[in-house]
VEXDRENMI-220903 format. One record per residue (C-alpha): x, y, z. Coordinates in steps of 0.001 Angstrom, whole numbers, padded with zeros to 6 digits, always signed. Example, Ala and Ser with C-alpha at 12.3 -4.5 7.8 and 13.67 -1.06 7.14 Angstrom:
+012300-004500+007800;+013670-001060+007140;
//
This chain:
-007025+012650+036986;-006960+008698+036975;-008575+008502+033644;-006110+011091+031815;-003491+009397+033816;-004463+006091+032039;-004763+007751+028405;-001064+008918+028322;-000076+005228+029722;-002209+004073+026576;-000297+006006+024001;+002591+005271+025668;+002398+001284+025678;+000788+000643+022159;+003865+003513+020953;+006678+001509+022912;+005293-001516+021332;+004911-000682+018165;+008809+000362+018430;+009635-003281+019702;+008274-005134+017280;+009785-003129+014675;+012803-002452+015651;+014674-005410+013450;+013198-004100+010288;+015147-000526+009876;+017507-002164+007814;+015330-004058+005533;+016241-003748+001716;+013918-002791-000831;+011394-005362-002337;+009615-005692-005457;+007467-002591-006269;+010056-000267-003884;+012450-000201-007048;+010332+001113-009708;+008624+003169-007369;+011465+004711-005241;+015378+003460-006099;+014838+003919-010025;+011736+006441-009857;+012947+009633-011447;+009894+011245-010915;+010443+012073-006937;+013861+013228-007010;+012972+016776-006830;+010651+017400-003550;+010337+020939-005411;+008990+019366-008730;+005354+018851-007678;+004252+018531-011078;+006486+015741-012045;+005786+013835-008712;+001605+014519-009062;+002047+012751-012645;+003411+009818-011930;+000789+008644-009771;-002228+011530-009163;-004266+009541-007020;-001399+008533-005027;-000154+012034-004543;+000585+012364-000829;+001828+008908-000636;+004591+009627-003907;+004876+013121-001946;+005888+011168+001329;+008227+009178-000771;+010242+012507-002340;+010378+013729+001017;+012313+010794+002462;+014256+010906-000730;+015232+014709-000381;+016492+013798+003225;+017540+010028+002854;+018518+009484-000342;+018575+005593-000843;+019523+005085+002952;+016431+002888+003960;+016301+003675+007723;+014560+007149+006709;+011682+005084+004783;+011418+002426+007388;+011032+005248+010199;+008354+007359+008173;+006555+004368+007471;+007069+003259+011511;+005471+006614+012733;+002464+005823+010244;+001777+002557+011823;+001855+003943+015252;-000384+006892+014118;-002534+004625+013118;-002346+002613+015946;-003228+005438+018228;-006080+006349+016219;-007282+003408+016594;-007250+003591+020478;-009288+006805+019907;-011920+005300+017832;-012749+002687+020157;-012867+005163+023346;-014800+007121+021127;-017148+004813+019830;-017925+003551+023338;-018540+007411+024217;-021604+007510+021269;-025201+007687+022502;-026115+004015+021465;-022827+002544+023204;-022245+004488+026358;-025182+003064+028527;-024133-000607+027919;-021782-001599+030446;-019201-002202+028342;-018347+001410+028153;-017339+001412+031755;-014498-000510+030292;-013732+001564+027506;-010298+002277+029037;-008906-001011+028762;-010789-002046+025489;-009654+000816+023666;-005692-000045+024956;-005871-003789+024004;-007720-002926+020640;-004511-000452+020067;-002090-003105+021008;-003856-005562+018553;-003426-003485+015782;-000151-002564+015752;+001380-005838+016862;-000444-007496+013991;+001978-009778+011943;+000003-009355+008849;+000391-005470+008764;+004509-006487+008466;+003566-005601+004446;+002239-002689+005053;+004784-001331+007473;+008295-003074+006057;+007622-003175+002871;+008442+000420+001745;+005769+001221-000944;+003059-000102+000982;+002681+003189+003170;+000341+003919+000489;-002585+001723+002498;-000923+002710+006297;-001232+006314+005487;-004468+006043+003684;-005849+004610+007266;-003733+006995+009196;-005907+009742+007124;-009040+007489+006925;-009159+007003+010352;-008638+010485+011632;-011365+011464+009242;-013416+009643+011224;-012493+010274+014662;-012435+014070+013882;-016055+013279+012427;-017164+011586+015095;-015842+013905+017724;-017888+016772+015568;-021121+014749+015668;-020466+014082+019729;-020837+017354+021108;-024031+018106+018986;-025732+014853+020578;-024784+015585+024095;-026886+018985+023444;-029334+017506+022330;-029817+014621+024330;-028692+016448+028006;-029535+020496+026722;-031853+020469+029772;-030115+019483+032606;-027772+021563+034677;-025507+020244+035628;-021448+021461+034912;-021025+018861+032872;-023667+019719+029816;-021779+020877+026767;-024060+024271+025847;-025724+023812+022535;-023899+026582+020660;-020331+025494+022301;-020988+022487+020880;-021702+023094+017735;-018858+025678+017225;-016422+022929+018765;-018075+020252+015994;-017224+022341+013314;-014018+022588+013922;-013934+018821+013977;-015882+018322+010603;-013519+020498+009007;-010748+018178+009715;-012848+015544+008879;-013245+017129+005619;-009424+017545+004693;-008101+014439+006192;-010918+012394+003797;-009332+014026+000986;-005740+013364+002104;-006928+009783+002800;-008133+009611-001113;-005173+010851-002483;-002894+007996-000277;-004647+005017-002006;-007968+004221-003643;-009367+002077-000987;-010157+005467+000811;-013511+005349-001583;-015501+003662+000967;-014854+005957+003699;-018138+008548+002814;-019791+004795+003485;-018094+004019+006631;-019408+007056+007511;-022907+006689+007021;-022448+003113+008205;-021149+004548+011395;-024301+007175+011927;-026535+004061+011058;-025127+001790+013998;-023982+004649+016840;-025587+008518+016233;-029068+007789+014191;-032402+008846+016731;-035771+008150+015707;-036389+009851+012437;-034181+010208+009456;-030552+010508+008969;-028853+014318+009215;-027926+014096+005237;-026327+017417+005542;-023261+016193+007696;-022860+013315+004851;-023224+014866+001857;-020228+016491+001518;-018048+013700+001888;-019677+011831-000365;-018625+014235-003003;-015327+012942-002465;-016067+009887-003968;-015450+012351-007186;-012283+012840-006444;-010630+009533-008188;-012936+009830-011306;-011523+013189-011652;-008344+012512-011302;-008358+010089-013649;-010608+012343-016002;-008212+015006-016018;-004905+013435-015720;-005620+010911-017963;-004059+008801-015691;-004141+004794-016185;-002123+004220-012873;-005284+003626-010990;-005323+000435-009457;-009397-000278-008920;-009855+000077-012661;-006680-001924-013313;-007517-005192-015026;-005270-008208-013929;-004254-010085-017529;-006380-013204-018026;-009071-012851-015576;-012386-011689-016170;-015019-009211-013630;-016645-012474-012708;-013787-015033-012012;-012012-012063-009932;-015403-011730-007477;-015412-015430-007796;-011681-015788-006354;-012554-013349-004026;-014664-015403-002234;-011979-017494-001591;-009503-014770-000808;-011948-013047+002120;-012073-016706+003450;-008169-016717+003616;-008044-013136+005243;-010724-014025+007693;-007781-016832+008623;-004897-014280+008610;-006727-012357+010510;-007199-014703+013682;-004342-016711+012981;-001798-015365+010879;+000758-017914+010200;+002564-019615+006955;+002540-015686+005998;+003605-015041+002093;+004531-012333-000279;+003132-013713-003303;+000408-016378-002129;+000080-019247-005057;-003347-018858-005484;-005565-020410-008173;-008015-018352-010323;-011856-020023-009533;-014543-019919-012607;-017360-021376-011510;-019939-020801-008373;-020030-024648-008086;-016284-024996-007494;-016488-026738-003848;-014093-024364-002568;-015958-020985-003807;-019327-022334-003081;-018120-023331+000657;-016554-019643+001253;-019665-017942-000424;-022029-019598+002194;-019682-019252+005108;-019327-015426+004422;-023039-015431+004055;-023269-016939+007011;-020813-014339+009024;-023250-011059+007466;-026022-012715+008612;-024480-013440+011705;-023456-009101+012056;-026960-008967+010861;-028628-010668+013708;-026752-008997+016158;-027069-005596+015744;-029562-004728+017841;-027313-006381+020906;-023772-006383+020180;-023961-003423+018074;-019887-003346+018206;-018909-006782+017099;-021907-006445+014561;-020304-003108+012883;-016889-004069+013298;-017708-007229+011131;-019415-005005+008753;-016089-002831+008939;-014059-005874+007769;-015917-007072+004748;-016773-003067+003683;-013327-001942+003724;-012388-005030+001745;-013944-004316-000633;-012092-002254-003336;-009852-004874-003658;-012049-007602-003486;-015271-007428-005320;-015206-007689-008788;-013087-005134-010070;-009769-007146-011170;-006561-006732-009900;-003050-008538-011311;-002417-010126-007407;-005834-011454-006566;-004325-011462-002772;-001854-009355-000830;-001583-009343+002720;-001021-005152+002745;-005117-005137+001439;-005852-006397+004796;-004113-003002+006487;-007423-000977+007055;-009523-004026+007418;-007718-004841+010303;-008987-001862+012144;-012162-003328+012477;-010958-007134+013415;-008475-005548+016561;-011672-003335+017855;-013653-006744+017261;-011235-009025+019206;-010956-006289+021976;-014893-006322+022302;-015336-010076+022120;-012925-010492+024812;-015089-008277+027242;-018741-010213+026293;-016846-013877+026295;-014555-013207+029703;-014777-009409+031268;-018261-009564+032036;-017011-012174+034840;-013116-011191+035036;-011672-007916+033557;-008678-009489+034717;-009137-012913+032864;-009749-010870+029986;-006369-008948+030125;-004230-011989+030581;-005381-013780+027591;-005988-010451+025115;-002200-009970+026799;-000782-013176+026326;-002419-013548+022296;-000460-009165+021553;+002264-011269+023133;+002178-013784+020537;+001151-011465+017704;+004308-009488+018408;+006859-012588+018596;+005313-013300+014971;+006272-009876+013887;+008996-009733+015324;+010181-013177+013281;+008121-011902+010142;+010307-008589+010296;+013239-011033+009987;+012275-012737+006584;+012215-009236+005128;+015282-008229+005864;+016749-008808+002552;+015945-009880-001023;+017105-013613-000167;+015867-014473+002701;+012354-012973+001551;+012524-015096-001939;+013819-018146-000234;+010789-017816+001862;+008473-017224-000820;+009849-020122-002894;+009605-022255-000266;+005938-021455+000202;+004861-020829-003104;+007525-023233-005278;+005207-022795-008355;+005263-019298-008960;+007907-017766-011147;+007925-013984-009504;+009292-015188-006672;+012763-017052-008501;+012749-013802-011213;+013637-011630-007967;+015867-013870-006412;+017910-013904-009620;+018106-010308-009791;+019673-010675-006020;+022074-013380-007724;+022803-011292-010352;+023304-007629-008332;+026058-009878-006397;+027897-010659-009845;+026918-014687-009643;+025675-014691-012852;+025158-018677-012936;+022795-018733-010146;+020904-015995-011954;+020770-017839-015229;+019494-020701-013050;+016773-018834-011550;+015565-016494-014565;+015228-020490-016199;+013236-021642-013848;+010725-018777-013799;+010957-019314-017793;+009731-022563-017402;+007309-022105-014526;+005804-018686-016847;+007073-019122-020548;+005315-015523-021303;+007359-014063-018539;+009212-011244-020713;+011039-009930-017346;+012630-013066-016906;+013548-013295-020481;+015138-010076-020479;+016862-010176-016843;+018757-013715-018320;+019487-011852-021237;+021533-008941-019118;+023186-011793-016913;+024420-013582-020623;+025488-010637-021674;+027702-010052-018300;+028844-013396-019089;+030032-012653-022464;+027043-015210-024097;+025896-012119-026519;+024108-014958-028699;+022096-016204-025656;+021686-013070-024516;+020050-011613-027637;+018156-014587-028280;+016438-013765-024797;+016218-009948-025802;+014212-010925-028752;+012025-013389-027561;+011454-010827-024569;+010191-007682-027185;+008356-010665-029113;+006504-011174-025844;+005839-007770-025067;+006344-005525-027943;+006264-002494-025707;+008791-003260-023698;+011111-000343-023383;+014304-002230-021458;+014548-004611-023390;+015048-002695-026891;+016964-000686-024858;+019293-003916-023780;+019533-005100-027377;+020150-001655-028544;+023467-002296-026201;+024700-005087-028131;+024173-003483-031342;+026179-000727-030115;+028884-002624-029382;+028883-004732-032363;+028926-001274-034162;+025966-001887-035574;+025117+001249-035573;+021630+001836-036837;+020174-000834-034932;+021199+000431-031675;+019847+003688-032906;+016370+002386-034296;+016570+000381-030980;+017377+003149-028593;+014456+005373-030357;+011878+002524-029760;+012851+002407-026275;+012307+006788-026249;+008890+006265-028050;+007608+003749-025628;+009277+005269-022910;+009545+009438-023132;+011633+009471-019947;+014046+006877-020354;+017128+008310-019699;+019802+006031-020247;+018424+004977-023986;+018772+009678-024271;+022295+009279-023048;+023166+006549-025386;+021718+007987-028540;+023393+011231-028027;+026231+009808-028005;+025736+008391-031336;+025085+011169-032705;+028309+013037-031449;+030197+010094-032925;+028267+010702-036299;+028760+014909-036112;+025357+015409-035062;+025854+017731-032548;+022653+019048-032366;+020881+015996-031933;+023177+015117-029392;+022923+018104-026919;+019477+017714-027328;+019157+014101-026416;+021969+014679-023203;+019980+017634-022373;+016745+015806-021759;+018791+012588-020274;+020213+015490-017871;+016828+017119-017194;+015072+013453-016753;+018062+011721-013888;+019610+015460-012752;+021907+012539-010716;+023427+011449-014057;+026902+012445-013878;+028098+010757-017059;+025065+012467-019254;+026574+015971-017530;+029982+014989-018707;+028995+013885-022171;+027226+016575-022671;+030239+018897-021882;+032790+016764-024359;+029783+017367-027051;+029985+021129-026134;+033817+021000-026237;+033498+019227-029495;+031038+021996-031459;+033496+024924-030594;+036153+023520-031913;+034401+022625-034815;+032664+026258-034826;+035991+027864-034403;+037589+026082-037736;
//
């Protein structure tokens, strides 16, 4: 009774602070990737259009699924997002509770003495993980529910896996004693599959959240290896089928055609081998976060390395050398902090081998990773203090959630808008010319065109190939009335990036209104060809054509503007005068 007693009070205090530490960031704006992906996504407007939304991202289904779903209910209101990505992170949170109970329940852990504990070092491993301030990017930043819900799913895959593989070593490994608390063979089998079958389907949910999910079929056999494997060899039959997941992203990206894959996306400029290189580096920084996450940043300044010998790669290569060997060496005595290390670095790696990426570091990569580090810090705190004082090791585990969740807490606070997340990034990374292209955009949505200008220069000057910022100063000179300027920047922005869709689309504008008519129409179909669903350059040449007569060309182009942004009012209305218009003409 004491022990279920003290589960509920463990869900209860790692849910209650979860909501603490999070409750400043309901009102936090969208950032970055949350307007292409949700405020001007067309694709997830219609929950009942599962076809649209699977296209737009197919190995990202559930997550762009997730994302209609709050859009169906919420609209643009962020305080739906912010709550569905909330409940995630305390999911997650709880399942990470169960993993460590459970994993000090397995046949290698629950003789050590440490599983007498496994109450409070489950709790504290809970409370770790979802006071984190690094997982702020995860949880606040909208679009990043992709990597919390691929560990919500990841980790109930293997919880539910585990708790399958449990009942079938407890009849083996007690099938002859009798006393009323043996699970019966057969039961326990019967109970297990019930378990591996929700192993099964929450692996494949987990691999259609985000691609990191790939490693789980080798956290999997990683976690047989250190907790379930006898003498003899491993039981290949429970793995095998979840390795076959590991075809589900090649598929998807067989059959869709799909280039939206971010492990096979190639960051511009750098190369297999100085990506693995910088990586080094990176996992060195994480490792840092990790323990002590401060001078936090959206968009780290961080150099590109190209050569083993570079002091600062060579240094990180041996030091994370020196950490596996370190896992290595302990295995066969502090299995836990040895796999949980080994959790860390495996889970990592997606995102940090040699694959490239555009960002070589984001702190929302470090989401799942940071499973392992909170189950880690929980453990370390028993062998370092509990073995003397349990009590010892609750007041400092304690007092360091305590200062995890002040920093969250404070971290929540720099999201809350686009300025005072720029001005933080700028401050920290004063080189980088993302960070002043958004804040100009935030100038610019508030009608202060100047400070804009000033901005979009600056990230100009800091990035002269930068065709966003190009083409955002051109739409801020054109507000102003500078149509020179602002074509000048229109131009130089398609010269950069001849594929660039808005910005024909921007200079097809001006032509427009300089009646210059078949530019703005050989403009407006070069934004359509690069673009098939961009609605607004539709609208516009439909338009055209009504002025020209073309009234068949222009229902057609209003009709697919209409059938692209349904929420297009002034396409509806067009389309009606254009209607209006070819009666009257029918009826003379």
């Amino acid at each position: 009774m004491m022990r279920n007693w003290f589960k509920l009070f463990s869900i209860i205090t790692i849910l209650g602070l979860g909501i603490i530490v999070y409750s400043n960031a309901f009102h936090c704006s969208f950032h970055l990737d949350d307007r292409s992906s949700i405020a001007f996504n067309l694709a997830i407007r219609n929950i009942h259009d599962l076809q649209q939304i699977w296209n737009f991202w197919p190995s990202r289904f559930i997550t762009y699924l997730s994302i209609a779903l709050n859009y169906h209910f919420n609209g643009l209101d962020v305080r739906g997002y912010h709550l569905f990505n909330l409940l995630v992170h305390l999911g997650a949170a709880v399942l990470v509770w169960w993993l460590t109970r459970l994993t000090l329940a397995t046949p290698v852990m629950k003789q050590e003495k440490i599983a007498k504990h496994a109450d409070v070092i489950s709790l504290l491993a809970g409370l770790i993980f979802v006071a984190h301030p690094i997982q702020t990017e995860a949880v606040t930043y909208i679009v990043q529910r992709a990597s919390s819900m691929a560990t919500l799913f990841y980790l109930a895959s293997l919880c539910f896996y585990i708790k399958a593989r449990l009942p079938i070593m407890d009849s083996r490994f007690r099938g002859n004693d009798k006393s009323n608390n043996v699970i019966p063979a057969k039961a326990g089998i019967q109970l297990g599959g019930a378990y591996y079958i929700c192993s099964l389907i929450t692996a494949v949910l987990a691999m259609f959240c985000k691609e990191m999910a790939i490693t789980l079929p080798l956290m999997i056999l990683l976690y047989e290896c250190c907790f379930f494997k006898a003498k003899g060899s491993l039981k290949w039959k429970y793995l095998v089928p979840f390795w076959l997941t590991l075809l589900i992203i090649p598929l998807a990206v067989k059959f869709t055609g799909s280039t939206r894959l971010q492990i096979f996306r190639e960051g511009p400029g750098i190369s297999p081998v100085d990506y693995l290189l910088t990586q080094f580096r990176v996992m060195l920084t994480y490792i840092r976060l990790a323990f002590f996450p401060l001078n936090q940043n959206i968009d780290y300044d961080y150099p590109v390395f190209k050569s083993i010998f570079d002091m600062p790669v060579l240094v990180s290569f041996l030091f994370l050398s020196a950490i596996l060997i370190f896992a290595k060496n302990l295995f066969s005595k502090y299995r836990m902090i040895s796999f949980c290390i080994l959790w860390f670095f495996l889970t990592l790696l997606p995102e940090s081998s040699f694959l490239p990426i555009k960002d070589v570091i984001f702190e929302h990569r470090l989401y799942l990773p940071l499973v392992g580090y909170s189950i880690l810090l929980a453990s370390c705190g028993y062998y370092l203090l509990g073995k003397n004082s349990i009590k010892m090791m609750v007041m400092v585990l304690s007092l360091i959630v305590a200062c995890y969740s002040v920093l969250t807490y404070q971290r929540n606070k720099i999201w809350n808008n686009e300025f005072t997340l720029w001005n933080d990034t700028i401050d920290k990374s004063p080189h980088k010319a993302r960070a002043y292209d958004f804040r100009g955009t935030s100038w610019a949505n508030q009608g202060k065109y100047a400070q804009a200008i000033s901005d979009y220069s600056k990230a100009i000057i800091l990035d002269p190939q930068n065709a966003e910022a190009y083409n955002n100063r051109g739409n801020s000179y054109k507000l102003q009335g500078k149509i020179v300027d602002a074509m000048s920047d229109f131009n130089r922005a398609i010269e950069l990036r001849p594929n660039y869709a808005a910005a024909y689309y921007n200079r097809g504008l001006i032509y427009d209104e300089q009646d210059k008519i078949a530019q703005a129409l050989s403009d407006y179909t070069k934004a359509i060809e690069i673009d098939p669903h961009y609605a607004p350059a539709y609208e516009n040449r439909g338009i055209i054509y009504a002025d020209q007569g073309k009234y068949s060309l222009s229902i057609s182009d209003l009709n697919k503007a209409v059938e692209i942004d349904p929420d297009n009012a002034a396409a509806s209305k067009n389309r009606a005068v254009v209607y209006k218009l070819l009666m009257l003409k029918s009826k003379k």
